[in-house]
C-alpha positions as CSV (number, residue, x, y, z in Angstrom):
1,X,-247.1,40.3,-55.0
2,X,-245.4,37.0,-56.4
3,X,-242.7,35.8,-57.9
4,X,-243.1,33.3,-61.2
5,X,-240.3,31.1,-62.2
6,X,-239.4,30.3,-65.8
7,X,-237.4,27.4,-67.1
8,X,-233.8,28.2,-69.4
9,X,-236.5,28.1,-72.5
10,X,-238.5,31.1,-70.9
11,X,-241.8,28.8,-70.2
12,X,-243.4,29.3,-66.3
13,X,-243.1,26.8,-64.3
14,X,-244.3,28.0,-60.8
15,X,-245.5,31.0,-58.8
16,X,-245.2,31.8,-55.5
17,X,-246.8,34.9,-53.5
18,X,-245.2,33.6,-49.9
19,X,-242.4,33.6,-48.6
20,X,-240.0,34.7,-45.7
21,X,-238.2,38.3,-47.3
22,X,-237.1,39.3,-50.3
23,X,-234.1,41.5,-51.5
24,X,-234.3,42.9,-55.2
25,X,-231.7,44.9,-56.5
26,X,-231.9,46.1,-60.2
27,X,-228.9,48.2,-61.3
28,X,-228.4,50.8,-64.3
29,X,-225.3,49.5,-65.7
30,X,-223.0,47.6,-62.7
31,X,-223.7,45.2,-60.6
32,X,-226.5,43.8,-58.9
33,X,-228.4,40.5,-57.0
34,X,-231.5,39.3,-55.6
35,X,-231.8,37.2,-53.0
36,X,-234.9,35.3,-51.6
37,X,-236.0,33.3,-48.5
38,X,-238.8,31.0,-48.4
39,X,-239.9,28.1,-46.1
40,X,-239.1,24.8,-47.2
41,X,-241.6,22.4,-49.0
42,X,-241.1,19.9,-51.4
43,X,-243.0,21.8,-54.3
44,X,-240.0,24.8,-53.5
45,X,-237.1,22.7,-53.2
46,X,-238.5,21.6,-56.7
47,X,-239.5,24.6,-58.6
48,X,-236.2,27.0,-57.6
49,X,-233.5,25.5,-59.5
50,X,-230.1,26.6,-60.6
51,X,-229.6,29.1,-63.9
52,X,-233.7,29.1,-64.0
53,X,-235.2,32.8,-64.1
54,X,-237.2,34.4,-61.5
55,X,-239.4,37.8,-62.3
56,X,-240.9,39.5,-59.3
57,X,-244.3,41.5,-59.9
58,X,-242.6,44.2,-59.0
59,X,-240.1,44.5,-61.5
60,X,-240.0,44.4,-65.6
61,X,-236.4,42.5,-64.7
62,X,-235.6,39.0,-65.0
63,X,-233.1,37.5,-62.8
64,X,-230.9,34.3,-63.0
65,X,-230.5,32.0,-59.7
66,X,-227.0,31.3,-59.5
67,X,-227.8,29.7,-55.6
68,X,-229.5,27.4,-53.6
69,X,-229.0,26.6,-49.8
70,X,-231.8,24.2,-48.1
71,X,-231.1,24.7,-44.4
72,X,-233.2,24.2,-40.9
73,X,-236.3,24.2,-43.1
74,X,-235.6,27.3,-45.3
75,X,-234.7,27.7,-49.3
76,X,-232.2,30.8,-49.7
77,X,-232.3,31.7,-53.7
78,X,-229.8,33.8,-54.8
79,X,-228.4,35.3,-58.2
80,X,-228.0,38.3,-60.6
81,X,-230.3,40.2,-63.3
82,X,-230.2,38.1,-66.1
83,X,-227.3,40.2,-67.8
84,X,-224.9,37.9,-65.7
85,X,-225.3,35.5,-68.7
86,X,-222.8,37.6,-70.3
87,X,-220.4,36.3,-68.0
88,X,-220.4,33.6,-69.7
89,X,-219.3,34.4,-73.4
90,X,-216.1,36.1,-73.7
91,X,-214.5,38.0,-76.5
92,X,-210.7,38.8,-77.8
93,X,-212.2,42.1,-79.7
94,X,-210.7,45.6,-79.2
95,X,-212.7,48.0,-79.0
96,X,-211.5,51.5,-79.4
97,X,-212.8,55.0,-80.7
98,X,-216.1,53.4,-81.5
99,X,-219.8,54.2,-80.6
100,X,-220.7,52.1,-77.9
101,X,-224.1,51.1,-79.0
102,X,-223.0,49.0,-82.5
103,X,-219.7,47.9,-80.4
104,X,-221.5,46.4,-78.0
105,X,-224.2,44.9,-80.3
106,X,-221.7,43.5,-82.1
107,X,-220.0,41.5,-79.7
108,X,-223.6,40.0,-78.1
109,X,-223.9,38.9,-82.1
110,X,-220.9,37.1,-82.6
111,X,-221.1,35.3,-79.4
112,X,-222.2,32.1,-79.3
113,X,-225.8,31.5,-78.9
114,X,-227.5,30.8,-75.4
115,X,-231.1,29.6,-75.4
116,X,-234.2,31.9,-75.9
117,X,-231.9,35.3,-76.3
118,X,-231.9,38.0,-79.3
119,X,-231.1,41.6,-80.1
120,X,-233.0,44.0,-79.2
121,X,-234.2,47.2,-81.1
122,X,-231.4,49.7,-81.7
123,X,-231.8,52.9,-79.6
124,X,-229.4,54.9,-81.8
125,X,-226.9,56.1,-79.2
126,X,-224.1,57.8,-80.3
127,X,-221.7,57.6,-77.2
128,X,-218.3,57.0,-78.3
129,X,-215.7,54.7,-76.3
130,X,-212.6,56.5,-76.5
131,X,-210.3,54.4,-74.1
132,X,-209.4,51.0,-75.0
133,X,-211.1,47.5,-74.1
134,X,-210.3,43.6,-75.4
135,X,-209.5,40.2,-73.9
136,X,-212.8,40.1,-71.5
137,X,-215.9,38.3,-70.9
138,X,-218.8,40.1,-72.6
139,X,-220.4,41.7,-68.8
140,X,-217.1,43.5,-68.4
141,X,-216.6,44.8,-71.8
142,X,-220.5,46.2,-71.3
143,X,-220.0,47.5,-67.8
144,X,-216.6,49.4,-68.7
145,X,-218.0,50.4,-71.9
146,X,-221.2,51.7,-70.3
147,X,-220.2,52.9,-67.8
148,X,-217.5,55.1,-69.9
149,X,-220.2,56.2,-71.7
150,X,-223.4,56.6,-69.1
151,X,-225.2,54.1,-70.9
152,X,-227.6,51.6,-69.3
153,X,-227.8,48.2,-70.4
154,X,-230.4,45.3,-70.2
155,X,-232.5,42.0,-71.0
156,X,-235.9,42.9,-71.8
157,X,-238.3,39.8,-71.0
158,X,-240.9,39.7,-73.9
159,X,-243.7,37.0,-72.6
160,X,-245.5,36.6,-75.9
161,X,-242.1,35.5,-77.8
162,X,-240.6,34.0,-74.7
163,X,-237.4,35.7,-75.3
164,X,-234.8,38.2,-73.9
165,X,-234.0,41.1,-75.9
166,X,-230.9,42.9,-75.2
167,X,-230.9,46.5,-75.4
168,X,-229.1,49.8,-74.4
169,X,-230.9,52.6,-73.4
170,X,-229.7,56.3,-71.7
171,X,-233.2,57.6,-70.5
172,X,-232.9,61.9,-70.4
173,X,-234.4,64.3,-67.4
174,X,-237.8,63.0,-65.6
175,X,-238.8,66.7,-65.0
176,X,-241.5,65.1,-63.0
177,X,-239.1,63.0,-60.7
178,X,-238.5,65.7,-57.6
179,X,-238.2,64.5,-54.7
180,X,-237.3,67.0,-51.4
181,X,-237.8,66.8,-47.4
182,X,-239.8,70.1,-48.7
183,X,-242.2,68.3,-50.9
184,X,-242.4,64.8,-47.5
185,X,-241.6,62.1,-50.8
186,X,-238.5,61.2,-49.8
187,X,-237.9,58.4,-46.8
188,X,-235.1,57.2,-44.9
189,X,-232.6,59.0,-46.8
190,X,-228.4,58.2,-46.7
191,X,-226.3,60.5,-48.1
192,X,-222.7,59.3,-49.3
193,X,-219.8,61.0,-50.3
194,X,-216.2,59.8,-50.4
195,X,-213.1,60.7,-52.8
196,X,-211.6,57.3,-51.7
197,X,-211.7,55.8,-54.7
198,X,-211.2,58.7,-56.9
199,X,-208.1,58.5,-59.6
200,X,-208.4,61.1,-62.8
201,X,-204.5,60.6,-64.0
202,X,-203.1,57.7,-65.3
203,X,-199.4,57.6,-65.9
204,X,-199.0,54.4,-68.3
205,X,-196.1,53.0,-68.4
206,X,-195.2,50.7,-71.9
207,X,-192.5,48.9,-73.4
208,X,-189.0,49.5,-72.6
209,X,-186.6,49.2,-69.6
210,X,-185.6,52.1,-66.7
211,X,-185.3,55.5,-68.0
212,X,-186.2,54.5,-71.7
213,X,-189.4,53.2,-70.6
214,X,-192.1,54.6,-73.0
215,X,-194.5,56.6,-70.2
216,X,-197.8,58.8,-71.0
217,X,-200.2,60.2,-69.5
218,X,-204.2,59.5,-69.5
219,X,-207.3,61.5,-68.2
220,X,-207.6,64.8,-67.0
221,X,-203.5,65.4,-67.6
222,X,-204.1,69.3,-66.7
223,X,-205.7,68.8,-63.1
224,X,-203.5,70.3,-60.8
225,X,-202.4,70.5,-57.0
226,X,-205.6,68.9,-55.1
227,X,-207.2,68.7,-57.4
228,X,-205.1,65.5,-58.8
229,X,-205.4,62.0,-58.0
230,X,-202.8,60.1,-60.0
231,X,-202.7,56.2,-60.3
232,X,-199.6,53.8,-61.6
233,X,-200.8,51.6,-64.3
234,X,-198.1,48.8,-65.7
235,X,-198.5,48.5,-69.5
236,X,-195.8,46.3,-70.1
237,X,-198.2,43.6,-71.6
238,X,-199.1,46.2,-74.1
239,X,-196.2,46.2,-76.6
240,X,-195.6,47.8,-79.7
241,X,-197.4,46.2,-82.8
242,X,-195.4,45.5,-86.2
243,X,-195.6,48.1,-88.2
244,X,-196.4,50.8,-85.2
245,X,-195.5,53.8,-85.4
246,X,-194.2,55.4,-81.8
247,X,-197.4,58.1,-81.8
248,X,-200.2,55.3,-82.1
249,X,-198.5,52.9,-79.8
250,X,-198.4,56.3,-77.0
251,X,-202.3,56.7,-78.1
252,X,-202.8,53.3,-77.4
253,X,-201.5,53.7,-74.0
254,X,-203.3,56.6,-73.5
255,X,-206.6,54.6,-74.6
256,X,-205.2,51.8,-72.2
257,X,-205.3,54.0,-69.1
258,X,-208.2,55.7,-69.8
259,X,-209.9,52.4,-69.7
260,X,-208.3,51.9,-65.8
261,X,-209.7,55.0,-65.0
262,X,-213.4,54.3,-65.9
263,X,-215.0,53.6,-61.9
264,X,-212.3,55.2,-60.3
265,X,-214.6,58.7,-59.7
266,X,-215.9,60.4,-57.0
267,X,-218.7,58.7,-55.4
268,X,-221.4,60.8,-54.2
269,X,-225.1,59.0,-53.8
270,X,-228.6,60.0,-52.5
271,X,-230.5,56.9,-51.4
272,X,-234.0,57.3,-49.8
273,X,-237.6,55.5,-49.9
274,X,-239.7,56.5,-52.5
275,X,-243.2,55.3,-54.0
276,X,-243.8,57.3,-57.5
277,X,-244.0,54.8,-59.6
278,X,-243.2,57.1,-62.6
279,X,-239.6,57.1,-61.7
280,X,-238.0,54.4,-63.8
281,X,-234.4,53.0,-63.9
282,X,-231.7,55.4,-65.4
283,X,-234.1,58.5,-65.1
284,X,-232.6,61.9,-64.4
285,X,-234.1,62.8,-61.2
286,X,-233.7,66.3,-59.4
287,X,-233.4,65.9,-55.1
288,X,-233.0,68.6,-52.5
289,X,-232.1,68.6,-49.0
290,X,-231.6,71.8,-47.6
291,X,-231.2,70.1,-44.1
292,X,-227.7,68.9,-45.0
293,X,-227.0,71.3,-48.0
294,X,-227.8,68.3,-51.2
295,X,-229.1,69.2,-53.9
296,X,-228.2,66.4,-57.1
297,X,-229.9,66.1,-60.6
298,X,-228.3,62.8,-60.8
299,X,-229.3,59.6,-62.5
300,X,-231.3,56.8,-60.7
301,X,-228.7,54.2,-61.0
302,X,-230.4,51.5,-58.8
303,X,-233.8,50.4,-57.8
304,X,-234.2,48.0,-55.0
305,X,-236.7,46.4,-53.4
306,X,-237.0,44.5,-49.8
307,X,-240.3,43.0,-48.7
308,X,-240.8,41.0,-45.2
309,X,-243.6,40.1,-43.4
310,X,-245.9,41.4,-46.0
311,X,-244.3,44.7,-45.8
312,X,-242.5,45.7,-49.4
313,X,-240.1,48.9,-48.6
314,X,-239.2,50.5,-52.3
315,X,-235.9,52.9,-52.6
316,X,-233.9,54.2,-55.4
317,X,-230.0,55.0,-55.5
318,X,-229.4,58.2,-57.6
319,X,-225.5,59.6,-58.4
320,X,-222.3,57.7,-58.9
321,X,-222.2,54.3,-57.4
322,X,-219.9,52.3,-55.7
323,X,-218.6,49.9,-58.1
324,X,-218.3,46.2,-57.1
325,X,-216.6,44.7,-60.2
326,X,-216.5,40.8,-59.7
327,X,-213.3,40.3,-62.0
């Protein structure tokens, strides 16, 4: 196992195949963050730099440092897949009723450019966005977009070109990925499941004063009894265009709140040891559990590896996860 470093133009710099532990998230299409502790020499203190890349053996991912502590003789690195660049670039585009895939390509295009990145192949998704999303940095419109839409997102490191390629990718069913107490392949399992979160109405209110308020409702507007989970959403920043006619500024509401509604779902994930290195990130994966009555076909929405003492420990999230949005 090691860990190479590349500079902002993609060239290696450094290796290292030591160090004190290691925490390596990778994430389908929200966040994620690596973080990793090494003793302190002057050839480390050196070679891990701020915004240079790091790319673990491990992993096909490459991820940005965003951190560096020196302290009582040990380097903490810490950062983000190398997606968070698109934290950087924001966009005043609406985007509305529109495949995601072109959408989002789009936007990476008419950004401006950042060292050693390009576009990707297009996968040919046809996932429409039908809420509403504008006035963002380019990582939020992808993670409300994708995750509207179930799509993953990514920077693919291509060596030989020393580039990053972004691309969007929705893997289908690995019909070979089952994993079951039954079948002794899964490992320190946690089950989660929590409707804390979850909203599926939004009543959007618009432009207007007291009872003349324009209001309309978003989402799943025939739920009933318990099965309802309604959420306020002030609209009043979105006012009527000229030339609007009353039903497309209600749509545009509508679109407006279905966008507030993407990550507010019912969370229910399966996390557990694994070490079938067939399984790949954003795979649909079948676990049972008869033990605590789960049974998911759910994606595999995170990967993450931790390795100390020269011990690596490899699990995978499957199901909805807990959203951590940073904005």
């Amino acid at each position: 196992m090691e860990c190479s470093v590349y500079d902002i133009n993609l060239n290696r710099v450094g290796v290292v195949n030591t160090w004190v532990s290691l925490v390596w998230e990778e994430s389908y299409n929200s966040d994620a963050e690596f973080q990793l502790e090494l003793q302190q020499t002057e050839d480390v203190a050196a070679l891990f730099l701020v915004d240079r890349y790091v790319r673990y053996s491990e992993s096909d991912v490459l991820m940005i440092i965003k951190s560096v502590q020196i302290s009582g003789g040990t380097v903490v690195v810490a950062g983000y897949p190398a997606t968070q660049i698109l934290d950087d670039r924001v966009s005043t585009s609406v985007i509305s009723n529109q495949q995601a895939e072109p959408a989002l390509r789009a936007l990476f295009s008419g950004a401006d450019a950042w060292p050693r990145l390009g576009l990707g192949e297009l996968a040919g998704l046809t996932d429409v966005f039908t809420a509403e999303k504008s006035d963002a940095s380019l990582l939020e419109y992808f993670q409300i977009i994708c995750q509207a839409t179930d799509i993953g997102y990514r920077f693919r490191h291509d060596k030989a070109q020393r580039k990053l390629f972004l691309e969007l990718y929705k893997p289908g069913e690995n019909t070979n990925a089952r994993f079951s107490t039954l079948y002794g392949n899964l490992g320190e399992i946690t089950y989660s499941k929590s409707t804390a979160s979850l909203k599926n109405v939004a009543v959007v209110a618009g432009a207007g004063e007291g009872a003349s308020r324009i209001t309309v409702l978003a989402g799943d507007t025939e739920s009933t009894g318990e099965n309802r989970h309604e959420m306020y959403v002030d609209a009043r920043n979105e006012q009527p265009k000229d030339g609007e006619s009353d039903a497309d500024y209600k749509a545009r509401l509508v679109r407006y709140g279905e966008e507030k509604l993407v990550g507010q779902i019912h969370i229910e994930t399966f996390d557990f040891e694994f070490s079938d290195e067939t399984v790949a990130l954003g795979d649909i994966v079948t676990c049972n559990v008869p033990e605590i009555g789960v049974k998911l076909k759910a994606r595999v929405v995170k990967k993450i590896f931790k390795s100390q003492q020269n011990v690596l420990i490899k699990s995978l999230e499957i199901g909805e996860p807990i959203i951590l949005r940073r904005w």
